[in-house]
C-alpha positions as CSV (number, residue, x, y, z in Angstrom):
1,X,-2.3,29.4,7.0
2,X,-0.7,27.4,9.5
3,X,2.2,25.3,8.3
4,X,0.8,21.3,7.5
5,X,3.1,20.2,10.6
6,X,1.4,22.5,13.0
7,X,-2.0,21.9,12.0
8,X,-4.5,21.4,15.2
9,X,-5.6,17.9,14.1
10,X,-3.3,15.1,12.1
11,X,-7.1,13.7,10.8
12,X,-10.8,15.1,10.6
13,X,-13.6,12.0,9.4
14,X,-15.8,14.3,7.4
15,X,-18.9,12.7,7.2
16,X,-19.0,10.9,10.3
17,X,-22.4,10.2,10.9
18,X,-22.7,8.4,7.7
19,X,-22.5,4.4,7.3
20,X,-18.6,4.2,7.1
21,X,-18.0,7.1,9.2
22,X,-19.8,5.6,12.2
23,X,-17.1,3.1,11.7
24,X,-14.4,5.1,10.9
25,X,-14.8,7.0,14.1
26,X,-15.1,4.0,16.8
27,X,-11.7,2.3,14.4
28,X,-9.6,5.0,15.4
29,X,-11.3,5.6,19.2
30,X,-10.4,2.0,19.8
31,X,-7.5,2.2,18.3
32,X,-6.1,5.6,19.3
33,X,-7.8,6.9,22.0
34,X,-9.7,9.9,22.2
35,X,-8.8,13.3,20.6
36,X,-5.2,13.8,22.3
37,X,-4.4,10.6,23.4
38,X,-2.4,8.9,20.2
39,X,-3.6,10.9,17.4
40,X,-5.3,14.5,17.3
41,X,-9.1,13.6,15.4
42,X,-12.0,15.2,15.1
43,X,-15.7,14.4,13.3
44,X,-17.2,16.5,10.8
45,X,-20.4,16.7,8.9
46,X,-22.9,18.7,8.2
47,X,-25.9,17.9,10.3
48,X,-24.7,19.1,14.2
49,X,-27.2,16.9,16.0
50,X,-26.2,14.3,14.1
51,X,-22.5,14.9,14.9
52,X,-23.6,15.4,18.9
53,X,-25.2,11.9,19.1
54,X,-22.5,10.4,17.8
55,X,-20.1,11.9,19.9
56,X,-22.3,11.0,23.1
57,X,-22.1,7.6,21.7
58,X,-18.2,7.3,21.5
59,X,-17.4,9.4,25.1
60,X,-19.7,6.6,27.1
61,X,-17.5,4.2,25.3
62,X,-14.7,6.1,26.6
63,X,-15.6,6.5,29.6
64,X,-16.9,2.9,30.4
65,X,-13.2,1.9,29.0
66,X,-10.6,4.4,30.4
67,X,-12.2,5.4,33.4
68,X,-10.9,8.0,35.5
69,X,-7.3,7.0,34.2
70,X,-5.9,10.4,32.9
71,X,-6.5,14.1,34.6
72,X,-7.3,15.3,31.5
73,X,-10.7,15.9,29.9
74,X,-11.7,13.6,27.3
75,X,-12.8,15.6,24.0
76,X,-13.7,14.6,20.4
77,X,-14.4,17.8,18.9
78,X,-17.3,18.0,16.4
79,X,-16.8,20.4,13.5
80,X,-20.0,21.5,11.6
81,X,-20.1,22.0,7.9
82,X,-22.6,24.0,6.1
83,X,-21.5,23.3,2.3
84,X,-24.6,24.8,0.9
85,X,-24.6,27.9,2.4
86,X,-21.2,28.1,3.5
87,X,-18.6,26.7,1.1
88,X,-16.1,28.3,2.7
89,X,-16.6,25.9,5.6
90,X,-14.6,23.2,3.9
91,X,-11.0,25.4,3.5
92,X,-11.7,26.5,7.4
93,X,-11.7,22.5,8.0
94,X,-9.2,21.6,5.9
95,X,-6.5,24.3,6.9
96,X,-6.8,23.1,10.8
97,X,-6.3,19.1,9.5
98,X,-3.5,17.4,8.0
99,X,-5.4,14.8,6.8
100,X,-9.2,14.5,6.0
101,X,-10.8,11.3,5.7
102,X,-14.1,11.5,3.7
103,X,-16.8,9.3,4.5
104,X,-19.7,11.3,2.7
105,X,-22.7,9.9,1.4
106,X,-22.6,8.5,-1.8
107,X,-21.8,9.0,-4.0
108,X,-18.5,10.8,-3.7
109,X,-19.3,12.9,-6.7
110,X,-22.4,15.3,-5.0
111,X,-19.4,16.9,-2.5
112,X,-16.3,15.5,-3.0
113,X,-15.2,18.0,-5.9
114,X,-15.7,20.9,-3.4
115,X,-14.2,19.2,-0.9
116,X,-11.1,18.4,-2.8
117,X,-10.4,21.8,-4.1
118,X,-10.6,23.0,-0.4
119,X,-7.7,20.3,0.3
120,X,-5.5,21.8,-2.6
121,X,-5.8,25.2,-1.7
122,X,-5.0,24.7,1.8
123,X,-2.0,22.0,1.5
124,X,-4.5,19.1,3.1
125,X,-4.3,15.3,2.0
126,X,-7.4,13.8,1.1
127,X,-8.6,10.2,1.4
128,X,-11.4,8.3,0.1
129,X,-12.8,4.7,0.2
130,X,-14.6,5.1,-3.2
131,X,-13.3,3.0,-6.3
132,X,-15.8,4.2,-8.7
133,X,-14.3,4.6,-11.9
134,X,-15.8,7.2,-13.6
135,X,-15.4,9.6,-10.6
136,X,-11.7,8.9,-10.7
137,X,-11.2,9.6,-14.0
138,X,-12.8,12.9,-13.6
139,X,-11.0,13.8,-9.8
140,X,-7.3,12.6,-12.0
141,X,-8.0,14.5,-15.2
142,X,-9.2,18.1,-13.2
143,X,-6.8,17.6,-10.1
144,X,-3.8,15.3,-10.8
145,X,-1.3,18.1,-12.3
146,X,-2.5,20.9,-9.7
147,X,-1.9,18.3,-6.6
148,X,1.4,17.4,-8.1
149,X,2.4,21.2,-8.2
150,X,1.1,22.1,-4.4
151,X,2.4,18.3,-3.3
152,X,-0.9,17.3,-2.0
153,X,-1.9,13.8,-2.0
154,X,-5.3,12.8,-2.8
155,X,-6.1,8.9,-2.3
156,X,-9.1,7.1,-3.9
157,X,-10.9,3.7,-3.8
158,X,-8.7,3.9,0.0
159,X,-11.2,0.9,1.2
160,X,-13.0,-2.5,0.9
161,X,-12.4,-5.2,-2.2
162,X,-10.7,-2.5,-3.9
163,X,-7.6,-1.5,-1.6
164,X,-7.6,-5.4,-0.3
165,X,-6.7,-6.0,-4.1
166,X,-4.7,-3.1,-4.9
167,X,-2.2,-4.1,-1.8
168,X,-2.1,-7.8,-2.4
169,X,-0.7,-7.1,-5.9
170,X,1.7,-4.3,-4.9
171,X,2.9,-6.8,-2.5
172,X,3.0,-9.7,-4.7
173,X,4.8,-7.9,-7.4
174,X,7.8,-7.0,-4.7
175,X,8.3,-11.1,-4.2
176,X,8.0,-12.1,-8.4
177,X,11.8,-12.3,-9.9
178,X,12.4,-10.6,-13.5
179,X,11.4,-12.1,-16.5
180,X,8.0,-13.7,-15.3
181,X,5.1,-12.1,-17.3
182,X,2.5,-9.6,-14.7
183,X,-0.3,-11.6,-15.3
184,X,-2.6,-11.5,-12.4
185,X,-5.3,-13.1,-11.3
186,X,-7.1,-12.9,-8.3
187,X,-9.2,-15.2,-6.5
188,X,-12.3,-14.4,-4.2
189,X,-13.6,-17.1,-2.0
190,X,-17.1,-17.2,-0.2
191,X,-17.2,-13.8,0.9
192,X,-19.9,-12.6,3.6
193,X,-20.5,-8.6,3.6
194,X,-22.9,-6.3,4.5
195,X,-24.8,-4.3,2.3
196,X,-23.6,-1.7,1.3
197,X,-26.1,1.4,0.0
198,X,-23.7,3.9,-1.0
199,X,-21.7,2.0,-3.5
200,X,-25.3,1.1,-5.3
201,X,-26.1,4.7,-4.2
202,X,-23.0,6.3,-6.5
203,X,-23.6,3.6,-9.7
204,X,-27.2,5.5,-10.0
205,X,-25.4,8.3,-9.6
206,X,-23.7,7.4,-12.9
207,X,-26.5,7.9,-14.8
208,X,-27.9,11.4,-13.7
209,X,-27.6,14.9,-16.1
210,X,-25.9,16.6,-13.1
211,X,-22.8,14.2,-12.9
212,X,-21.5,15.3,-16.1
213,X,-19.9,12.9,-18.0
214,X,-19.9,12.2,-21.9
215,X,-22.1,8.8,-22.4
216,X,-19.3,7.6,-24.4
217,X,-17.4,7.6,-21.3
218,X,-19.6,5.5,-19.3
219,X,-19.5,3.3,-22.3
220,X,-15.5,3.1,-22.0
221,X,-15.0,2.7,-18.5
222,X,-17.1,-0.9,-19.3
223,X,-14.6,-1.5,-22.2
224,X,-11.0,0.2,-20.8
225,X,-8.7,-1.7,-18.2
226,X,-6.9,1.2,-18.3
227,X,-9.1,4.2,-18.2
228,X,-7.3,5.7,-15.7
229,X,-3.8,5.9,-16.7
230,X,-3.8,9.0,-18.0
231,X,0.4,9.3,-18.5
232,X,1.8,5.8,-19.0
233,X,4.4,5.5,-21.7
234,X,4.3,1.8,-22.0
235,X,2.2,0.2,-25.0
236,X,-1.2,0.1,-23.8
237,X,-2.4,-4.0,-24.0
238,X,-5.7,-4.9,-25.3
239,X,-6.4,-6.6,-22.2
240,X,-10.4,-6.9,-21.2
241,X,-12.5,-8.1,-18.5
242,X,-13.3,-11.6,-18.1
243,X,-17.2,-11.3,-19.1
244,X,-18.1,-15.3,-18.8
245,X,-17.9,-18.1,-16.4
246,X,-15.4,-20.7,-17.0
247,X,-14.2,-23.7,-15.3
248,X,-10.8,-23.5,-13.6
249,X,-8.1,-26.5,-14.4
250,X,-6.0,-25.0,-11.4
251,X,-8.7,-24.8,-8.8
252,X,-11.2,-27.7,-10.3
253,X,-13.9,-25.1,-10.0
254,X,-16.1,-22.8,-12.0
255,X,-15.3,-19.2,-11.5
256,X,-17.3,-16.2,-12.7
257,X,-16.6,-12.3,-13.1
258,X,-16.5,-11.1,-9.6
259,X,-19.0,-8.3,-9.5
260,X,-16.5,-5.7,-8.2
261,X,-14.1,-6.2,-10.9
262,X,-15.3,-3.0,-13.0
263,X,-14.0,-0.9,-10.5
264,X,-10.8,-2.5,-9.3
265,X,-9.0,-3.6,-12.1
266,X,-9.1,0.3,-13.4
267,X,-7.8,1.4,-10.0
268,X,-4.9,-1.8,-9.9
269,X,-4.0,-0.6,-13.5
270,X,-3.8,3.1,-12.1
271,X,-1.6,1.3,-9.4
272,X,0.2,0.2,-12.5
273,X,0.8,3.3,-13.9
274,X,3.2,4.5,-10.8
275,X,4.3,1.0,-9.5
276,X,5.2,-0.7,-12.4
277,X,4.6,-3.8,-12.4
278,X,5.8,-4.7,-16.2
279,X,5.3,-4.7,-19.3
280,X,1.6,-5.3,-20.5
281,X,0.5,-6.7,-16.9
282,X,-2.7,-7.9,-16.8
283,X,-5.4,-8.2,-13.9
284,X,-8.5,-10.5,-13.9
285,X,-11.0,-10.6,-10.6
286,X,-12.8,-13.9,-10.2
287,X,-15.3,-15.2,-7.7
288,X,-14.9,-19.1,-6.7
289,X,-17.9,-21.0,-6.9
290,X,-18.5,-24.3,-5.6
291,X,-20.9,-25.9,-8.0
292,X,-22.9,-25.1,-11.3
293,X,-25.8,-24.8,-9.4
294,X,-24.0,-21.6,-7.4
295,X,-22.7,-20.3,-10.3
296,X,-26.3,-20.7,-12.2
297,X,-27.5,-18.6,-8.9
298,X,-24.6,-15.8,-8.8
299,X,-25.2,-15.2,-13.3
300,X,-28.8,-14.5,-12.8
301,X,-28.5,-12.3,-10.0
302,X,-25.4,-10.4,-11.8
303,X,-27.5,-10.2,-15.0
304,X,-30.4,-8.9,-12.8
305,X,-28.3,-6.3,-11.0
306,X,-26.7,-4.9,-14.0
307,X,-30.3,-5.2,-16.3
308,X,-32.0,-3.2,-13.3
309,X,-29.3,-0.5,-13.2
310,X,-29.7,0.2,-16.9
311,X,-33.4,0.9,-17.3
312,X,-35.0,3.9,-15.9
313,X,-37.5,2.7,-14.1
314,X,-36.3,0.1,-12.0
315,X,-33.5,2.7,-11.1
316,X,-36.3,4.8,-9.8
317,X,-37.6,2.2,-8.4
318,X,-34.1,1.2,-6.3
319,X,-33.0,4.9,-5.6
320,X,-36.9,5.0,-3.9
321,X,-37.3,2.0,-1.8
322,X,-34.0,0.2,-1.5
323,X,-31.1,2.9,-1.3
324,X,-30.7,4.5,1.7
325,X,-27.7,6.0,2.6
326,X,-28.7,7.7,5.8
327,X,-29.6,4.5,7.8
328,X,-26.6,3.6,10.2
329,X,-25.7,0.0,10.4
330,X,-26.2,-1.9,14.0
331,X,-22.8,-2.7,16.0
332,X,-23.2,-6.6,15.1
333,X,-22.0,-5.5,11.4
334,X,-18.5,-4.7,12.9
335,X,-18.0,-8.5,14.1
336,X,-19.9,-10.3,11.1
337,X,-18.8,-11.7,8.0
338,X,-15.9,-12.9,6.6
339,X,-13.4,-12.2,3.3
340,X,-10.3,-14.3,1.9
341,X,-9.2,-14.0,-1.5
342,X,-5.3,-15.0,-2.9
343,X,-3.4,-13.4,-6.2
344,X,-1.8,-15.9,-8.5
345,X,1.0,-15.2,-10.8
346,X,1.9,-18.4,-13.1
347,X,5.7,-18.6,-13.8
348,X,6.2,-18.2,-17.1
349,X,9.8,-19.3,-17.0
350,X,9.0,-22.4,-15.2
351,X,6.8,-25.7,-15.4
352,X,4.1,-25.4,-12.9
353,X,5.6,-22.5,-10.8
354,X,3.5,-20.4,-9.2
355,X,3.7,-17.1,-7.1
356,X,0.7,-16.0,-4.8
357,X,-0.4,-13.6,-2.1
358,X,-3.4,-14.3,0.4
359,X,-5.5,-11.7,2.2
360,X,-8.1,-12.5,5.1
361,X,-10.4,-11.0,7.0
362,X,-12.0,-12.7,9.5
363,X,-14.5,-11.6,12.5
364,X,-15.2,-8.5,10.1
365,X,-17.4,-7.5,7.4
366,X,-15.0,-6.2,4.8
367,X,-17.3,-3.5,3.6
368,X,-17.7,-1.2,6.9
369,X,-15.0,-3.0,9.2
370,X,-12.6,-3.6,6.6
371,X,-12.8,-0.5,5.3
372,X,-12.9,1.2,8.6
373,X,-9.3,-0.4,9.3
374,X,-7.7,0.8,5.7
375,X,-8.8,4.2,5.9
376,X,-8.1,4.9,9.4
377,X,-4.5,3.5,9.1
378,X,-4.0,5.1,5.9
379,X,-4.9,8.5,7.6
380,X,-2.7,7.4,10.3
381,X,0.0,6.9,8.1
382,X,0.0,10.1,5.9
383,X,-0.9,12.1,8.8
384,X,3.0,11.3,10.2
385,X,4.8,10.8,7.2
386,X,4.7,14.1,5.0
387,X,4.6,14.1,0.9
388,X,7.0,13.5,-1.0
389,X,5.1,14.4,-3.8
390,X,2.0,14.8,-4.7
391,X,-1.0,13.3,-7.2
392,X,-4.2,11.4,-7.3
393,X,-2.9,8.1,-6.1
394,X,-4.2,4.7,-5.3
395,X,-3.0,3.0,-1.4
396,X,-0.8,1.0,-2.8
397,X,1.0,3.7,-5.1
398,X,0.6,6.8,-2.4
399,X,3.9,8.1,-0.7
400,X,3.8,7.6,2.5
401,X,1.1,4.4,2.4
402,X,2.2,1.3,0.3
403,X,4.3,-1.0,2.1
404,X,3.9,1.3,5.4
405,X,-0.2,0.6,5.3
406,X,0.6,-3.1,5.0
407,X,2.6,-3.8,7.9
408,X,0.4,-1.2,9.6
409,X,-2.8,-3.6,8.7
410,X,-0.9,-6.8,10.1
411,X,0.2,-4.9,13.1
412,X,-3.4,-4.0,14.1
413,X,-4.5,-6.2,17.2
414,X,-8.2,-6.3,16.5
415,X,-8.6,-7.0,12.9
416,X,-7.1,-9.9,11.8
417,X,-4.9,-8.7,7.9
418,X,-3.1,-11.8,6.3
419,X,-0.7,-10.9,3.8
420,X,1.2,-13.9,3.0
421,X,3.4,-14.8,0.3
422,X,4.0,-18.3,-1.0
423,X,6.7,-18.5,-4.0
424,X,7.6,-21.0,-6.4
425,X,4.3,-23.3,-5.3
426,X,3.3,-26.3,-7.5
427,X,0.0,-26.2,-9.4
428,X,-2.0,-28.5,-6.1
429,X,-0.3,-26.4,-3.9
430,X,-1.9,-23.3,-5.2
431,X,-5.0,-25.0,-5.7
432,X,-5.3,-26.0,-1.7
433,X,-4.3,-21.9,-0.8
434,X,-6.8,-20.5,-2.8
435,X,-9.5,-23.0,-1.8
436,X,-8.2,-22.5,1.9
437,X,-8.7,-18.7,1.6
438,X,-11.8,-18.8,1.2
C-alpha cells in the first residue's frame, strides 16, 4: 500500500454524477484546473456512462477556457466502482486517494458504511456533506475509536446549513472573552435554496427495517442536543430545541424553529465535544420571519412536512413521485439563490453587550453551490495538511480544517463567504446585522 503522501490522487468525488457531485466536480475544475494542474482529482461512481458524460461535459469546459495553453493532455480520469459485485473496488479507490469526497445518493447510510471501512483499512480521509443525525451516531459509535487508532479522519455533515453553522460558532467562540455564558443562537434570514432530494431522500431512509436502528433512537435524536457526544466529561445540560414560534424583543420579529435545526445543533454540540466551547453551551436555530402571516405560512408547512414523514403512506407516496435522487440539477442552480444568517452571543457580564458572527452567500444556492465550495476546500485542505490525529470529526473540529477551511472559504474568488465578527455591539446594533443578513 502506497504511503498516504505518495498516493496518485490528493482527492477522488465518489459519486460524481449525482446532484452534489455534478457540482463538486465543476467547484474544483474551476477552481483547480484539470487533473494535474493544482490538485490531482479524479470522479468515481458506479455507472461508467454516467461518469463518461460527465467527463465530456467538464473537458469542453476545459477546453473552451484554457485553450491550447499547456503541451500537456488534459485528463480527468474516471474510476468505476462496482460495489455490488465488487466490494473490493472501494479499498482499490481508496488506496490510490488521499482524500475521498462522497457525494452518493442519499442517503449516506445505503453505501457509506462500506465505503468508510475501505478508508480505514487503507489510511484514506473521508468526507461527507450529510448532517443526518442518526447516521452519525451510528458512523461515531462503530468507527470513532478504530479511526483514532489508524489516524484517519472521517468528516460528516462537511456541507450546506450545517457546516455554514458549525464554522460560524467555532469562529465566534475564538472572539468571546472568559466568563460570558456559550449561549448561542443563531439567526437565519430569508434564505432561497434549491431543493434538495437527497436530504428528504435519507429522512425516509430513517424509517426503513434495513437501516437498523433501535426506534427508541429515532425517538432520542428528536429529544437529545447532544446525541452525539459520545465522550464528553462535562455535565450534560438539559438543553432542548426551541419547538414554538416566539416573538423576538432583540430583532422586533417573530421567529420560528428553523427546519434544519434537528440536524445541526447535534453536529454543533458534537463540535462541542472537541472544541469546547464551555460549560453547558447551548445552541438554538431560528428562522426570521417578517410577519404573522409568514410565520402562520412556514408552521403549517413544517407541521405538514413532519406529519407526511411520519405516516406510511404519504412516505410511499413522497419516496414514489417526489424523491428523485438521480435527476441532475440545471447550471442556473449554481448562480441562484441566496443565504445570510448571523450567531448572537448576549454578554452576560455586561448590560446590552452582544457578540455576533455573520455568514453570506450570495449569487449561490447554499444547498448544491454552497456545499460544493465547503467540500471541495475541505478536501483541498486535508488533502495537504496530513492528520494529526484521527476520529469522526465535524469541519469545524477536524485537524487540518477549522480555522484553515475558513480563510480558505473567504479566499475563494467566486463565491462570495462573509465571516465577520462584530464584538461588544449594543442591542439596535445587533438587531440592524441580523436583519441586514438576511
Amino acid at each position: 500500500m502506497a504511503a498516504v503522501g505518495e498516493r496518485e490522487f490528493d482527492l477522488v468525488v465518489y459519486g460524481a454524477t449525482t446532484y452534489t457531485g455534478h457540482f463538486v466536480s465543476n467547484y474544483i475544475l474551476q477552481n483547480y484546473g484539470p487533473s494535474g494542474y493544482n490538485l490531482k482529482w479524479a470522479i468515481a461512481g458506479t455507472n461508467v456512462r454516467r461518469l463518461e458524460k460527465l467527463r465530456g461535459q467538464l473537458l469542453k469546459g476545459v477546453t473552451r477556457d484554457i485553450g491550447e495553453t499547456r503541451a500537456e493532455p488534459v485528463v480527468i480520469e474516471v474510476i468505476q466502482v462496482n460495489k455490488s459485485q465488487r466490494p473490493e473496488d472501494f479499498e482499490e479507490m481508496c488506496e490510490r486517494a488521499k482524500v475521498i469526497v462522497s457525494t452518493d445518493l442519499g442517503p449516506s447510510s445505503k453505501s457509506g458504511i462500506p465505503l468508510i471501512r475501505a478508508c480505514l483499512e487503507k489510511g484514506c480521509d473521508y468526507l461527507n456533506s450529510s448532517p443526518e443525525a442518526l447516521w452519525s451516531y451510528k458512523v461515531i459509535s462503530e468507527f470513532h475509536e478504530e479511526a483514532m487508532e489508524k489516524n484517519v479522519r472521517i468528516v460528516l455533515a462537511c456541507g450546506g446549513f450545517t457546516a455554514l453553522a458549525d464554522l460560524a460558532v467555532f469562529q465566534l467562540s475564538q472572539q468571546i472573552p472568559r466568563g460570558v455564558k456559550p449561549f448561542y443562537d443563531h439567526y437565519i434570514g430569508p434564505t432561497k435554496a434549491s431543493f434538495n432530494a437527497r436530504s428528504l431522500a435519507a429522512l425516509l431512509y430513517m424509517w426503513e427495517p434495513n437501516f437498523q436502528i433501535d426506534p427508541k433512537l429515532v425517538y432520542k435524536c428528536f429529544r437529545d442536543t447532544r446525541l452525539l457526544n459520545f465522550s464528553s466529561k462535562r455535565t450534560p445540560n438539559k438543553h432542548k430545541d426551541i419547538s414554538y414560534p416566539s416573538y423576538s424583543r432583540l430583532l422586533s420579529r417573530w421567529t420560528c424553529p428553523f427546519l434544519m435545526a434537528p440536524l445541526s445543533t447535534r453536529q454543533v454540540h458534537r463540535s462541542d465535544e472537541f472544541n469546547e466551547y464551555g460549560d453547558r453551551f447551548q445552541f438554538n436555530e431560528y428562522i426570521v420571519l417578517e410577519s404573522v402571516f409568514t410565520m402562520i405560512l412556514y408552521l403549517f408547512f413544517y407541521g405538514f412536512y413532519i406529519g407526511a414523514l411520519s405516516f406510511p403512506p404519504t412516505r410511499y407516496f413522497i419516496k414514489k413521485f417526489i424523491v428523485d435522487t438521480k435527476k441532475v440539477p440545471s447550471k442556473n442552480s449554481l448562480s441562484h439563490g441566496s443565504y445570510a444568517s448571523c450567531v448572537v452571543v448576549k454578554d452576560s457580564t455586561a448590560v446590552n453587550r452582544f457578540y455576533t458572527c455573520s455568514v453570506s452567500l450570495n449569487k449561490g444556492d447554499v444547498m448544491f453551490k454552497g456545499t460544493a465550495a465547503i467540500l471541495s476546500e475541505a478536501g483541498y485542505c486535508l488533502g495537504f495538511n496530513e492528520a494529526e490525529s484521527g476520529g469522526v470529526y465535524t469541519p469545524s473540529s477536524c485537524p487540518g480544517l477549522g480555522q484553515s477551511l475558513i480563510d480558505k472559504l473567504n479566499e475563494t474568488t467566486n463565491i462570495e463567504f462573509d465571516f465577520e465578527i462584530g464584538e461588544g455591539l449594543t442591542r439596535s446594533q445587533v438587531s440592524e446585522r441580523v436583519l441586514s443578513a438576511g
